[in-house]
N, C-alpha and C positions, 0 to 999 in steps of 0.2 A: 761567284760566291756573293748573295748576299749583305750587304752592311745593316750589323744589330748594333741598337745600344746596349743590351745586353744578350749576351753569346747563348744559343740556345741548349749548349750541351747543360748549361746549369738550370737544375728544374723547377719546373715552374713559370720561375723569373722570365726565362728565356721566350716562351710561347707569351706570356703576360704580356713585356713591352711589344710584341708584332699584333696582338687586339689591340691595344689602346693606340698605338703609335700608326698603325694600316687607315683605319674610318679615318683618323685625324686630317692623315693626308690625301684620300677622297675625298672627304669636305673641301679641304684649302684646294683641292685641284678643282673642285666641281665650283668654285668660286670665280676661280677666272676664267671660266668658259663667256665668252659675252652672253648676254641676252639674246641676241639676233642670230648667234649660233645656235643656241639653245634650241629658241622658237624654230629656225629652219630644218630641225633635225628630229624636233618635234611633230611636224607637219607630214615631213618624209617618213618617218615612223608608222604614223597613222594610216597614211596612203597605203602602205607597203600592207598591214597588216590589219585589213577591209575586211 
């Protein structure tokens, strides 16, 4: 089971905070990927799909 800040049985609300509160913590995750990770996965990407 999931943890919300607000419980999705109640409408609306519920789906609301998982869009604002989901991208937020992609961003903050997509943040501490280093750079050199980034770049080498980048590279591998490209290779892959020539």
């Amino acid at each position: 089971m999931p943890a919300d800040l607000i419980n999705d049985m109640i409408p609306f609300l519920g789906i609301l905070d998982d869009a604002i509160v989901l991208p937020f913590l992609i961003y903050i995750t997509s943040k501490m990927i280093t750079d050199s990770v980034m770049d080498k996965e980048k590279i591998e990407y490209l290779e892959e799909n020539k």
